[in-house]
N, C-alpha and C positions, 0 to 999 in steps of 0.2 A: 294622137293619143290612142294607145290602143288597149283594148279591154278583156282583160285573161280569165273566162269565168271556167277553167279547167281543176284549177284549184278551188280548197275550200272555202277561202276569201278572194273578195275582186283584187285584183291588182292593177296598178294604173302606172303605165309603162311612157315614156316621153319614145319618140315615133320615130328620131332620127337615132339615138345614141344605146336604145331599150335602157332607159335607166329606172329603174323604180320612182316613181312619185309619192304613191301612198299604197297603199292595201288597207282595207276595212272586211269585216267581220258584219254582213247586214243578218237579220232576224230570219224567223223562216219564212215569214209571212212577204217580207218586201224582197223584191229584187232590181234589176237594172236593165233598163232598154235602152240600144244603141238605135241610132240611124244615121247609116253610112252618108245616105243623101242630102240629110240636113247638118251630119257633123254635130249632132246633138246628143244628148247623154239625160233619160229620165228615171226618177224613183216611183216605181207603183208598187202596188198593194195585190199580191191574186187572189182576194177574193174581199171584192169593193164591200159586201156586208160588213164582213167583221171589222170591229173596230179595235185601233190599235192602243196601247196604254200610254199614258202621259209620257211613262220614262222614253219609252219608244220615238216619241215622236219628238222629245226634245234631241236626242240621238240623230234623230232622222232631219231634224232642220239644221244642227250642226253639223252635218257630213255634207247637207247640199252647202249652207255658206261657205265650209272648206271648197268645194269643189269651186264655185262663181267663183271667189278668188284666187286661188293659189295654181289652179289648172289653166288659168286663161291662156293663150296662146300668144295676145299681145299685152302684155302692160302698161298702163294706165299711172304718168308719172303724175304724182299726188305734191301738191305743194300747199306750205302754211308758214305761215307767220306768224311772227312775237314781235309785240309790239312794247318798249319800255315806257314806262308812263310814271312820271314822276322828275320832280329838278333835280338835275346831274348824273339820270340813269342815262347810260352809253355802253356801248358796245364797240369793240376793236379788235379787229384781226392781228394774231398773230405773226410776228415776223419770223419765227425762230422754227418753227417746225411746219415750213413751209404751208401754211396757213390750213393747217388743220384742227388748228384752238384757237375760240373767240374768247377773250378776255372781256369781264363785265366789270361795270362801274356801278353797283346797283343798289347803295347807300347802306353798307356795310364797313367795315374800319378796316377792311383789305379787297384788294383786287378778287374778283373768283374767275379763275381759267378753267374750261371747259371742253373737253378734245371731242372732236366729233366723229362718229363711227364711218367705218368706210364706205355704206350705203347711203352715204347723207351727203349732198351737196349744198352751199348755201350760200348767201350773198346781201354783205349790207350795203341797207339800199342809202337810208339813211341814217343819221351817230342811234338813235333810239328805234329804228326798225330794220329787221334781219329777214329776210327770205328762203328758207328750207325748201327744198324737193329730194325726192326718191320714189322709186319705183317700190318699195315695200311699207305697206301702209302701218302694220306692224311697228316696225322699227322706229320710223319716223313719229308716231304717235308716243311711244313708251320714251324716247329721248325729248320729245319738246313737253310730255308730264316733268320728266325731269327735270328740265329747265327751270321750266314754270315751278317747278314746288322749292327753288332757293327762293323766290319771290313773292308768296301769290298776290293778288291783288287785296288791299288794306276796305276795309269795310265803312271807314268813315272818309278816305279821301279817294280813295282808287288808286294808289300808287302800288307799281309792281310789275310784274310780267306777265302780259294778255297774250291767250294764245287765239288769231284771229277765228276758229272756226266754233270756238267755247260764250257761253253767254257771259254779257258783261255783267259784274255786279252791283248788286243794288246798293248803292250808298244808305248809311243809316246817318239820322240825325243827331246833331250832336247835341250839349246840354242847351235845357230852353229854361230862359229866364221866365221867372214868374210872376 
């Protein structure tokens, strides 16, 4: 990664091909220190009294989370799981587009087919539990909400599509005799 402060914003150049990664626009106040020997990259402040303003600082913790993720050097493949929960919810792979749609069974009055993007690899394990990975945590999260939201889980029996890294819900009770 190499770091262009010749211009008015940093630019962050990938090291073998110079491809742009990102450019940001930092305040006057903050800038950026490299260190060649640690291979490190930090946000300070030049002048530690003053303090900076809210907006600033929400700015400034979204540019570092951009940075941990999207700059790292190796990727970190992310895996989750759905789990169907409920009688007669299944899942099957598609035979017809060379298994790139899972087909669900998931107590609707039609089939619902589902094509999966091409950063998504996945694998059932079992008829009612499916295994996703990808290297983009992004992706993978906004396609298995998707899933999950033809399903979600039912409030008085639990039946639906769990996605393994989300809290289970709370069942409510049903009517009580008096």
């Amino acid at each position: 990664m190499i770091l262009n402060e010749k211009l008015p914003e940093y630019q962050f150049l990938n090291e073998s091909d110079k491809e742009l990664l990102c450019s940001i626009n930092l305040p006057e106040k903050v800038f950026l220190k490299t260190s060649s020997l640690e291979n490190s990259l930090q946000i300070s402040v030049k002048d530690k009294k003053s303090k900076l303003d809210k907006k600033t600082k929400k700015k400034l913790g979204f540019f570092s989370n951009y940075l941990k993720d999207n700059l790292k050097l190796k990727k970190k493949l992310i895996v989750r799981r759905i789990f169907l929960i409920g009688t007669g919810f299944k899942a099957f792979n598609s035979k017809i587009n060379c298994g790139s749609e899972i087909i669900f069974k998931i107590g609707l009055s039609h089939l619902v087919k589902v094509s999966i993007p091409k950063g998504i690899d996945f694998k059932i394990i079992k008829v009612n539990e499916i295994k996703f990975s990808s290297l983009d945590k992004e992706l993978i999260g906004s396609f298995l909400n998707f899933v999950a939201s033809m399903r979600f889980p039912d409030a008085y029996k639990g039946r639906g599509l769990l996605i393994s890294n989300k809290p289970k819900v709370k069942l409510k009770k049903g009517k009580v005799k008096s």
